[in-house]
C-alpha positions in Angstrom: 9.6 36.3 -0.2 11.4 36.9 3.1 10.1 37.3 6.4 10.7 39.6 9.7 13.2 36.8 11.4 15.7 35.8 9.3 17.4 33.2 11.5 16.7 31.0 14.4 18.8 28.6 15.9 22.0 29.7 13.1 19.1 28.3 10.7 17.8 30.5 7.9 14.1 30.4 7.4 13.1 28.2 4.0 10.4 30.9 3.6 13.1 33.1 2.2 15.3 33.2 -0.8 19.1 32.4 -0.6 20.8 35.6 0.2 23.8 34.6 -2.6 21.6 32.9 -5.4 18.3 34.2 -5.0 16.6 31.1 -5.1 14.0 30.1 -2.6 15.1 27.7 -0.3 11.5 26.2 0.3 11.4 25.7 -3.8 14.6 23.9 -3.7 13.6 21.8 -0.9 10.4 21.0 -3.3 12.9 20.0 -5.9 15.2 18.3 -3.4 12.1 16.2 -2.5 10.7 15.5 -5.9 14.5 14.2 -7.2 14.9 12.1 -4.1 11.6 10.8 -5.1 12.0 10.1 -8.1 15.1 8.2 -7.8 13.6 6.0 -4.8 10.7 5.0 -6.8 12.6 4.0 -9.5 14.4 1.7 -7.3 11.2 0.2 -5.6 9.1 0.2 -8.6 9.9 -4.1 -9.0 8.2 -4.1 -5.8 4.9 -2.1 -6.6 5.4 -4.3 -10.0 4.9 -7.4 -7.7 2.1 -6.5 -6.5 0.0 -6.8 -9.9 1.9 -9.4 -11.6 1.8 -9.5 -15.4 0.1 -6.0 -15.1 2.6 -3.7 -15.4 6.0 -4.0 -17.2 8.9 -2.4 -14.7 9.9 0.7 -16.5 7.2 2.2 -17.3 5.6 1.6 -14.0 8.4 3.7 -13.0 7.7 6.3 -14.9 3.9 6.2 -14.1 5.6 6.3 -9.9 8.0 9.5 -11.0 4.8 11.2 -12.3 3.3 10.8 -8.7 5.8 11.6 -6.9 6.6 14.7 -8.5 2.9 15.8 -8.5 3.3 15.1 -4.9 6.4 17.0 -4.4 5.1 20.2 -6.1 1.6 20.3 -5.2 0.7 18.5 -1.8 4.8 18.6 -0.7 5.4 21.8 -1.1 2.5 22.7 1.6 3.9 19.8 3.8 6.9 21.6 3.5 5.1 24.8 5.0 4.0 22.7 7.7 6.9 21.4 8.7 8.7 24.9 8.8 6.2 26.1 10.9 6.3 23.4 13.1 10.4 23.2 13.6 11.2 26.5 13.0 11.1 27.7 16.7 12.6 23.8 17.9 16.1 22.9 18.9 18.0 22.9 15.7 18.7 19.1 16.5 14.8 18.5 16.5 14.2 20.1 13.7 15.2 16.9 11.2 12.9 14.9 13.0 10.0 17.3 12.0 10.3 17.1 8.2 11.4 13.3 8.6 8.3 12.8 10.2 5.9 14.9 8.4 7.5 13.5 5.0 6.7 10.1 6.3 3.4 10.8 7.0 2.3 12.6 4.1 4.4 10.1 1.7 2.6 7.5 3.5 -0.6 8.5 2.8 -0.1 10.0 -0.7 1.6 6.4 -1.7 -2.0 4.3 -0.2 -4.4 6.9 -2.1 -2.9 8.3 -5.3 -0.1 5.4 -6.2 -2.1 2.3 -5.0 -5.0 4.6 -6.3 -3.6 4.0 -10.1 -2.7 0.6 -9.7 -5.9 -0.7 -8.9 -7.8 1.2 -11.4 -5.9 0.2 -14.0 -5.7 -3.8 -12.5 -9.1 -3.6 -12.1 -10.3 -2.3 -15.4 -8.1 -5.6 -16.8 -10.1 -7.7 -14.2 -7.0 -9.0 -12.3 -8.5 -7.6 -9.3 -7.0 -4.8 -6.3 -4.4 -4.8 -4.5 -4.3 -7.0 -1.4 -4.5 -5.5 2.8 -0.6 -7.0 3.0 1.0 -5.8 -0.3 -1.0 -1.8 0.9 0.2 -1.8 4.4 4.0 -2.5 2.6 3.4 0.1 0.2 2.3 2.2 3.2 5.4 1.5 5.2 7.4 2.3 1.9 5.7 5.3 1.1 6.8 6.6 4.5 10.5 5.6 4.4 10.7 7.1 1.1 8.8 10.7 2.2 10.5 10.2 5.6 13.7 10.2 3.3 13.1 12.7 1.3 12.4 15.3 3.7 15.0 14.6 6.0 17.1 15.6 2.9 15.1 18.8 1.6 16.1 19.8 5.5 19.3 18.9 5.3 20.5 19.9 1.9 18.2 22.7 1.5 19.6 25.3 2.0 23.4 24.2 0.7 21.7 23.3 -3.1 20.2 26.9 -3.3 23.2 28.5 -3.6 23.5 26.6 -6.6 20.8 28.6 -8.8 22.2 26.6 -12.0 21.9 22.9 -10.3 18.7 23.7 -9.2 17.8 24.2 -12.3 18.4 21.4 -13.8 17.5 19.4 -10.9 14.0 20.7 -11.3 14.1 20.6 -15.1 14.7 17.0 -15.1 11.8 16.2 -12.1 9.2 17.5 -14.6 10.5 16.2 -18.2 10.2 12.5 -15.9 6.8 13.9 -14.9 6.1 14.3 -18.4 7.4 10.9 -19.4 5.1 9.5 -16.4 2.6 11.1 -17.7 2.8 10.2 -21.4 3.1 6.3 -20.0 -0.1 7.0 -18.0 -2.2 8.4 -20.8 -0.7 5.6 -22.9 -2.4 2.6 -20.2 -5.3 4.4 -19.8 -5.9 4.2 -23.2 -5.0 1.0 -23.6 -7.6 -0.5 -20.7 -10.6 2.2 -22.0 
């Protein structure tokens, strides 16, 4: 899809697909975001782990965390995405990282409270070793905004630069949802488990 104004500031819109590769450069800051992600919540998952001791083993957890994130990225991401365009596209070029950063904390933020801390306590509570506590939320809050703040800072950034890559893309997008998959195997598989 491309639009009337093709550039602003020496900035290509994201609405529009790479003039070389074809791909949309919104779509691969989606993937950009879910990979980024993925990768950071595999790194933090000890610490969501330590919130519900004994609950849930490491690994999978991070699986169950990839699954999220990924839903995130494609669903609720991609329109935060939108946002953000709309919001930076007529800024100072050198305001315009500060937009997604901001609006990737934000919606990370809040995504990481409801859907992630969401799961945990369900399945916590369903084994009777209770919710998780007002101090270990507002750290997965703060987390759940460095990571999104992360993460969109380098969808902007690297946004446009991956999508003249259509074959890395790919891949890169391939992978986010077979991890999705795996996430949500794991899920099914502790749902299950705590029926």
């Amino acid at each position: 899809m491309t639009t009337n104004h093709t550039k602003q500031g020496g900035r290509r819109s994201t609405i529009e697909a790479h003039r070389e590769s074809g791909v949309p450069i919104m779509l691969t800051q989606a993937i950009i975001v879910a990979c980024t992600l993925c990768f950071c919540e595999l790194l933090c998952s000890p610490l969501y782990v330590s919130f519900a001791p004994r609950v849930f083993p490491i690994l999978p957890w991070a699986l169950v965390a990839m699954l999220l994130a990924v839903m995130f990225s494609y669903v609720v991401g991609f329109a935060l995405l939108w946002c953000a365009e709309s919001f930076a596209y007529r800024m100072k070029r050198k305001l315009q990282p500060v937009v997604y950063a901001v609006t990737g904390a934000i919606g990370f933020g809040v995504w990481t409270v409801w859907a992630v801390l969401g799961i945990m306590n369900m399945i916590s509570g369903r084994l009777g070793m209770g919710t998780v506590s007002a101090d270990h939320t507002t750290i997965a809050a703060i987390n759940g905004a460095v990571l999104g703040l992360a993460s969109f800072f380098a969808a902007f950034t690297l946004g446009e630069r991956l999508a003249k890559h259509r074959t890395v893309v790919i891949v890169l997008g391939v992978v986010s949802v077979l991890l999705a998959v795996g996430g949500g195997y794991v899920l099914a598989a502790m749902m299950h488990a705590v029926a």
